[in-house]
KEDRENBA-228890 format. One record per residue (C-alpha): residue number from 1; x, y, z; residue in three letters. Coordinates in steps of 0.2 Angstrom, whole numbers, plus 2048, in hexadecimal, padded with zeros to 3 digits. Each point is the difference from the previous one (the first is absolute). Layout:
BEGIN
REC     k    c1    c2    c3     r
REC   NUM     X     Y     Z   ala
...
This chain:
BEGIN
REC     k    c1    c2    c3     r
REC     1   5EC   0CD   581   unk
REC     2   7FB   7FF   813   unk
REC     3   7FB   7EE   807   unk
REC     4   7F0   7FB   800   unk
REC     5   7FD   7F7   812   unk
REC     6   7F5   7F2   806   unk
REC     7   7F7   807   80F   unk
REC     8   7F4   7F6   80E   unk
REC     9   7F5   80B   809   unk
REC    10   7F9   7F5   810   unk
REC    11   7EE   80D   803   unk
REC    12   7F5   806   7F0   unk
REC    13   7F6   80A   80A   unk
REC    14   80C   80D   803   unk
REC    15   80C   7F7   7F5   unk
REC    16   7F8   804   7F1   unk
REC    17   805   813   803   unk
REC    18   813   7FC   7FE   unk
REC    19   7FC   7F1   7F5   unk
REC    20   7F6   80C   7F4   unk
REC    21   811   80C   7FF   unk
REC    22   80B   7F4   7FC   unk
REC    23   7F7   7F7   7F3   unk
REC    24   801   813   7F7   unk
REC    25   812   800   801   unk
REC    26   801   7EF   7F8   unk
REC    27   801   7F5   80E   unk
REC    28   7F8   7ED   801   unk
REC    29   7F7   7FF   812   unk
REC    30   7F9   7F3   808   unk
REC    31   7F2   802   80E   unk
REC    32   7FB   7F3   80F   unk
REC    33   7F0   800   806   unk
REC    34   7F0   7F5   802   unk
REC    35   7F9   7F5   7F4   unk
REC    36   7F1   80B   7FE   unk
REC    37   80A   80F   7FD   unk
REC    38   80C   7F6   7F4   unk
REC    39   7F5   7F8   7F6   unk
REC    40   7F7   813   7FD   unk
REC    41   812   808   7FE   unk
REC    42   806   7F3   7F2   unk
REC    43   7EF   803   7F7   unk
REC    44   7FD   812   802   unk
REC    45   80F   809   805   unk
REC    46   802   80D   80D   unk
REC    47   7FA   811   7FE   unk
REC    48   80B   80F   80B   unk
REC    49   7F6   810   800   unk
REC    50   809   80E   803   unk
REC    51   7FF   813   802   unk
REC    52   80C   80B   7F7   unk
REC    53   804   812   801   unk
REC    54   7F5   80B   7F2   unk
REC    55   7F4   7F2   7FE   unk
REC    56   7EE   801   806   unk
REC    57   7FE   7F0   7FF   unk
REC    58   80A   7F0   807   unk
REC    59   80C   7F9   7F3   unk
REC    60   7FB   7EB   800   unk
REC    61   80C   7F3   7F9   unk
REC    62   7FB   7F0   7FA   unk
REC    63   810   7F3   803   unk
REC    64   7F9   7F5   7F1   unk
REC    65   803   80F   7F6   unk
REC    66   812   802   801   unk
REC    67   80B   7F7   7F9   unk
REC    68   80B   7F8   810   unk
REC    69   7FA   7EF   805   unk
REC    70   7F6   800   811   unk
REC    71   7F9   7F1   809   unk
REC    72   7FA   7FA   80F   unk
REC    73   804   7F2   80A   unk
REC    74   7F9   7F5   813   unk
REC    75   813   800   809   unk
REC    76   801   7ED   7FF   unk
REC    77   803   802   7ED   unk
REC    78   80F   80B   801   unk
REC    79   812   7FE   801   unk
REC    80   80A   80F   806   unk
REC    81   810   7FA   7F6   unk
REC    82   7F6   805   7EF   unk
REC    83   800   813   806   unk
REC    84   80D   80F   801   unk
REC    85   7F6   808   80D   unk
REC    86   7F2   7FF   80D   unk
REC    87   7F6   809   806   unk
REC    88   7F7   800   812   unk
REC    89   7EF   807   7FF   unk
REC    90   7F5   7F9   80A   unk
REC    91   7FE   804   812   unk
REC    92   80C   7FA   80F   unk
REC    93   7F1   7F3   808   unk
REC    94   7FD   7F8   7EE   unk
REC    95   813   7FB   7FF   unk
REC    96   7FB   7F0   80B   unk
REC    97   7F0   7F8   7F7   unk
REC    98   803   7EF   7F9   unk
REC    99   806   800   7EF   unk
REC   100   808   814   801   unk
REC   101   80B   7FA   80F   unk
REC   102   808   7F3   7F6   unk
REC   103   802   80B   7F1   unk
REC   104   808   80D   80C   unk
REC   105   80E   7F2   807   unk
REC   106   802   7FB   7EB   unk
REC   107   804   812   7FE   unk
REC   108   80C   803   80C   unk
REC   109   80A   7EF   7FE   unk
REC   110   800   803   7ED   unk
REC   111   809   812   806   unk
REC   112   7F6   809   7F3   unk
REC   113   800   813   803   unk
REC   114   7F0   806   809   unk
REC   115   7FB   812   804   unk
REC   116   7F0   803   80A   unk
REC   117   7F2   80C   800   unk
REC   118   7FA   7FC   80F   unk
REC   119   7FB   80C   80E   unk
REC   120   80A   7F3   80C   unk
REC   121   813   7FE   7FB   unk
REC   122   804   7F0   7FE   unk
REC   123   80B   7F9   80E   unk
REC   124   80E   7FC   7F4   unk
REC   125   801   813   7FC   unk
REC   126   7FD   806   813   unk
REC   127   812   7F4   802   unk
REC   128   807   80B   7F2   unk
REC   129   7FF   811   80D   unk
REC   130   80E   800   809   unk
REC   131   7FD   803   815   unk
REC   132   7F0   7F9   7FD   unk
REC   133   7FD   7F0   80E   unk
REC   134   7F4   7F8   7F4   unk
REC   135   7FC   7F1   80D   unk
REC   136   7F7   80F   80A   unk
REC   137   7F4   802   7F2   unk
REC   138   7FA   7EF   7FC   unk
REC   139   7F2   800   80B   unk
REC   140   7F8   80D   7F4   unk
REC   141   800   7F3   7F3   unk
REC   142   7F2   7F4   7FB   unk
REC   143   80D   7F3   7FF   unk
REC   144   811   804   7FD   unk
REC   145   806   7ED   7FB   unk
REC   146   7FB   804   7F0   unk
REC   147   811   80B   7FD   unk
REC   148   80B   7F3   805   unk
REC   149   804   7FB   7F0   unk
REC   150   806   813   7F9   unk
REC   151   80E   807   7FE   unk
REC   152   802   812   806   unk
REC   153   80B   806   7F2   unk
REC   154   7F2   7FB   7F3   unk
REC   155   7F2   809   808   unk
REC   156   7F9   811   800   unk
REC   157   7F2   80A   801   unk
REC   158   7F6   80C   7F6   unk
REC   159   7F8   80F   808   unk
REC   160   7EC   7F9   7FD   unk
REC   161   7FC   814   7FC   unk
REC   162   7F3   7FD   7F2   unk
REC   163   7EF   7FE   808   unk
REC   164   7F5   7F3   7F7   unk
REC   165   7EF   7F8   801   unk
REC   166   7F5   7F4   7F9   unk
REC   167   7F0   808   7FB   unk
REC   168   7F3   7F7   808   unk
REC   169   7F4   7FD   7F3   unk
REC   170   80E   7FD   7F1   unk
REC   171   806   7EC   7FF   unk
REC   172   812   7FC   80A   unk
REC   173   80B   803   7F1   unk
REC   174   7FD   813   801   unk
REC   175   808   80C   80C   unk
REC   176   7FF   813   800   unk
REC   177   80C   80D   805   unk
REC   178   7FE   80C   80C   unk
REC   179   80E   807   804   unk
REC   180   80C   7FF   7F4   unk
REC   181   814   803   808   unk
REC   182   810   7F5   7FE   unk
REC   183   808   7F1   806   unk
REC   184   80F   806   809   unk
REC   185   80C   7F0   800   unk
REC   186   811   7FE   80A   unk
REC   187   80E   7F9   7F7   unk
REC   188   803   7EC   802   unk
REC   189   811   7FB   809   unk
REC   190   807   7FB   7EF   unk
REC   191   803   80C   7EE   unk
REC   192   7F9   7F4   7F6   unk
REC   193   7F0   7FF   806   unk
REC   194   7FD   813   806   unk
REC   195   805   804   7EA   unk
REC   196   7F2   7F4   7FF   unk
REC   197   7F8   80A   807   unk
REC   198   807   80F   7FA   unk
REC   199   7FA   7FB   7F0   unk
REC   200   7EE   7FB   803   unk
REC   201   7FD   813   809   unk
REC   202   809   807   7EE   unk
REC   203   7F4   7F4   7F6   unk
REC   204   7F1   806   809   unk
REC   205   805   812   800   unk
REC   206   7FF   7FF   7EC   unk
REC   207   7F1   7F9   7FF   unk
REC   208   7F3   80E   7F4   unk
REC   209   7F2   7F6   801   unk
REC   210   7F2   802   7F1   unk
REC   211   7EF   804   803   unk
REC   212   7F0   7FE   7F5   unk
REC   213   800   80F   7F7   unk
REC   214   812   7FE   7F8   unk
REC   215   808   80C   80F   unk
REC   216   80D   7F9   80B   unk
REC   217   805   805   812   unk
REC   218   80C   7FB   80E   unk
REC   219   7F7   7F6   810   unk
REC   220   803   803   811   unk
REC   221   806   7F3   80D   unk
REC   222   813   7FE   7FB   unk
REC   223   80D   7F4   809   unk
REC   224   80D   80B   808   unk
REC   225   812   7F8   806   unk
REC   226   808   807   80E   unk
REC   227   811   7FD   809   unk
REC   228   7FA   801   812   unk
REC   229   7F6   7F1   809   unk
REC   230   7F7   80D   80A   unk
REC   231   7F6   808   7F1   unk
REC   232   7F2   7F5   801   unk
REC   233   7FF   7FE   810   unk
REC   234   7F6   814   7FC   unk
REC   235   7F0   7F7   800   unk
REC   236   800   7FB   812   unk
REC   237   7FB   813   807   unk
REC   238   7F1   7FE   7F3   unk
REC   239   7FB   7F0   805   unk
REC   240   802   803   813   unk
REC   241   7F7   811   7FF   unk
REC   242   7F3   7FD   7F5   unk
REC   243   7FE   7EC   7FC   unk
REC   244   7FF   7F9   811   unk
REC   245   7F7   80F   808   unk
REC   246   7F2   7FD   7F6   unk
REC   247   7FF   7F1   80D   unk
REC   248   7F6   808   810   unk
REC   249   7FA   7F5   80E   unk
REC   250   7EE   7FE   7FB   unk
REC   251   801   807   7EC   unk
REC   252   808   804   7F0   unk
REC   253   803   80F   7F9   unk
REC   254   807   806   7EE   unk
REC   255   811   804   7FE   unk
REC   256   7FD   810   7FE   unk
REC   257   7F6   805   811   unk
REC   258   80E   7F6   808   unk
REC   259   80D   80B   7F9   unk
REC   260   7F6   810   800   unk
REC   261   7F4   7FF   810   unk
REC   262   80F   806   80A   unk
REC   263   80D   806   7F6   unk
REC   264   80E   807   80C   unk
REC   265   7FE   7EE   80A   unk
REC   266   804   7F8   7EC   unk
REC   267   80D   80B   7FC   unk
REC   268   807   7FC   812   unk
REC   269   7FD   7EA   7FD   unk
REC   270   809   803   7EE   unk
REC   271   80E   80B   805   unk
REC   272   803   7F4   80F   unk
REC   273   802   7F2   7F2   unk
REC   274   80A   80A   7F5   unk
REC   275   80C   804   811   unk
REC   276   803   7ED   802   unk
REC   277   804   7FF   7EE   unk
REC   278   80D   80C   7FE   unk
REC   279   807   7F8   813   unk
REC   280   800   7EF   7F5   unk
REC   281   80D   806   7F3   unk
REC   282   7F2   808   7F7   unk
REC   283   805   812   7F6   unk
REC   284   7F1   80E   804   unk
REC   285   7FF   806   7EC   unk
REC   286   7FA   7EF   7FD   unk
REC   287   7F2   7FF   80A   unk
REC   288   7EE   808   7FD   unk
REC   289   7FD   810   805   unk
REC   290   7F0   7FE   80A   unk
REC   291   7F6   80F   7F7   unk
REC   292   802   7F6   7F1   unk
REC   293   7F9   7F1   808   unk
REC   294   7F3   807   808   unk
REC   295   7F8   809   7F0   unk
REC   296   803   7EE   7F9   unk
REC   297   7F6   7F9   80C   unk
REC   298   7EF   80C   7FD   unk
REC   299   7FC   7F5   7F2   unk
REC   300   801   7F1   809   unk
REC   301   7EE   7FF   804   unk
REC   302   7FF   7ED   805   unk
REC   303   807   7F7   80F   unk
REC   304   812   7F8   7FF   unk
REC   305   7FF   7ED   7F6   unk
REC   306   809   7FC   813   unk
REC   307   7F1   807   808   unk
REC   308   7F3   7F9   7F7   unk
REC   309   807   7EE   803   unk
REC   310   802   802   811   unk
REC   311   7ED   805   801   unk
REC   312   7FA   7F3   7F4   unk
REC   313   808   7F2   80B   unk
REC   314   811   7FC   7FB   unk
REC   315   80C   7F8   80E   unk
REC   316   80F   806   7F7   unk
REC   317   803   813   7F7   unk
REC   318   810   807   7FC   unk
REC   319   808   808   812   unk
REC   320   80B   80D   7F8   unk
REC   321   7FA   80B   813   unk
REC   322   807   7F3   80B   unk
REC   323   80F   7FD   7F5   unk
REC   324   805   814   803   unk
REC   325   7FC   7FD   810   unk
REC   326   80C   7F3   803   unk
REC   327   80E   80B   7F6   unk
REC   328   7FB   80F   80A   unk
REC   329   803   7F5   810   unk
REC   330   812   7FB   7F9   unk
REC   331   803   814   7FD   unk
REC   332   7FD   803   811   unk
REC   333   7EF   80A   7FA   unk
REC   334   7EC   800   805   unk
REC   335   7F1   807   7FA   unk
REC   336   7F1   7FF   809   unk
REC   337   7F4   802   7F2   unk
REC   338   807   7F0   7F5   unk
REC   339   801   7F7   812   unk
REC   340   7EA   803   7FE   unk
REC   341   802   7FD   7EE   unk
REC   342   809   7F0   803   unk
REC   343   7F2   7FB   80F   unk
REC   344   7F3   804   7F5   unk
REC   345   804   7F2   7F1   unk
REC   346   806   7F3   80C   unk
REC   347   7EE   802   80A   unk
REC   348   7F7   800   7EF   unk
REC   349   80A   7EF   7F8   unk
REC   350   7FF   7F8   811   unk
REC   351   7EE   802   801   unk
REC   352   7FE   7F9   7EC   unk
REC   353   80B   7EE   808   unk
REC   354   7F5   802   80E   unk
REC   355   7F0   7FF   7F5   unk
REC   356   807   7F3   7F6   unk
REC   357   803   7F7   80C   unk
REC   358   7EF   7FF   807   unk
REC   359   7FB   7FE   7EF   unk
């Protein structure tokens, strides 16, 4: 009989995606989030709703219908030493709000395991990369004291692939799927914990979920393990050529126009990416072939969650486009069109603590 592990999830927006898998494999998960959403998860549940290959419609699971135990917690509540593993799923600027920053520094003095599904790498796992002058990068950080207390060894980082979103009219406990690929994890420094998670990606791969007419089916969005530290770093090509160019100087555009309103300047920006990846230690085969991206990306028919922050006033998104900027630099590299890119989302947060400001 495989172990059954106790899992905290810090994010149940996005959370909720990886949360909802491993509750089908038998796992116990534990999500931190706001009061509000909480309160709502311990009474309702989540719901994941998901498409799967052959089925017209989406394939929705209700977490208070399985048999795993799922809660929901506000992070002064939870002690990292009662977990096996944790998850970072919530976005690089959120990791310094009161209440989340000291659950971070618990996490990472309790030297509990953490693998992120973040667009940013955590810092901790940009020390894992050898070559890498890590202090160079830290001005693309919100605040980058919030690592201090990790280990490198303990953390890595999931490829955020899947693409999810809250469906504005449904309550904060439900999230829809609309892209459904993998997580693509690297390996942590030590055996035990990469059969950990060895494990959980077996466990989730097994999982023949039953629907209400008696059939049962596999789900899309599996946990993949990988040797290489590079493999997640994949998701910096889309991100740079679709996810931050939906950031123009005066508007924002779906992921989809950004990638396709230009296509041979796209392909250009993501095979630039993929370039400084593979100069990184990265091996070509496990990057994205950028046809498959772009055809990915037609059905991305909404501005990037980046993009819509940055434009609804946030002083702090996710910089993923300065952070390979500042890896570019260190590889001796340039591209003119992230330089504008990278321009672009600096004028626009600047202007929202500007505003503020005034305010």
């Amino acid at each position: 009989m495989s172990n059954s592990y106790n899992v905290l999830i810090m994010g149940a927006s996005y959370g909720s995606l990886l949360g909802t898998k491993l509750l089908l494999a038998g796992h116990s998960v534990t999500l931190v989030c706001t009061a509000g959403t909480a309160e709502l998860i311990n009474e309702q549940g989540t719901l994941v709703k998901m498409p799967v290959r052959g089925r017209d419609e989406l394939v929705e699971v209700a977490s208070k219908k399985l048999k795993s135990a799922l809660r929901a917690s506000v992070p002064e509540k939870v002690n990292p030493k009662d977990y096996d593993l944790v998850v970072l799923g919530m976005q690089e600027p959120q990791y310094g709000v009161p209440g989340v920053r000291e659950l971070l520094d618990a996490v990472g003095k309790a030297r509990v395991p953490a693998m992120a599904i973040m667009n940013m790498p955590p810092l901790p796992y940009l020390s894992r990369l050898p070559n890498l002058d890590v202090n160079a990068l830290l001005p693309s950080f919100t605040d980058p004291s919030v690592w201090d207390s990790f280990e490198p060894g303990l953390v890595t980082l999931a490829s955020p692939d899947p693409q999810a979103f809250r469906p504005p009219e449904e309550g904060k406990n439900v999230l829809q799927v609309s892209l459904p690929t993998n997580f693509k994890v690297a390996r942590f420094e030590s055996d035990t914990h990469t059969k950990m998670l060895k494990q959980l990606e077996d466990d989730i791969a097994a999982i023949n979920y039953e629907l209400p007419d008696g059939s049962s089916t596999p789900l899309p969005v599996k946990l993949k393990v990988f040797d290489s530290l590079y493999v997640p770093l994949a998701k910096w090509s889309m991100l740079v050529t679709g996810n931050y160019r939906c950031i123009k100087q005066n508007e924002m555009v779906s992921i989809r126009d950004a990638v396709h309103s230009d296509l041979e300047e796209s392909e250009r920006v993501y095979q630039w990416v993929v370039d400084l990846c593979v100069k990184m230690g990265a091996d070509p085969a496990d990057m994205v072939p950028f046809e498959k991206y772009a055809n990915a990306a037609k059905g991305l028919s909404k501005p990037s969650s980046g993009a819509r922050a940055a434009f609804g006033g946030a002083k702090n998104i996710e910089r993923v486009d300065s952070l390979v900027q500042a890896v570019g630099k260190q590889y001796g590299e340039k591209l003119d069109s992230l330089e504008q890119t990278v321009m672009f989302v600096d004028a626009r947060i600047n202007m929202n603590r500007l505003d503020e400001k005034a305010s």
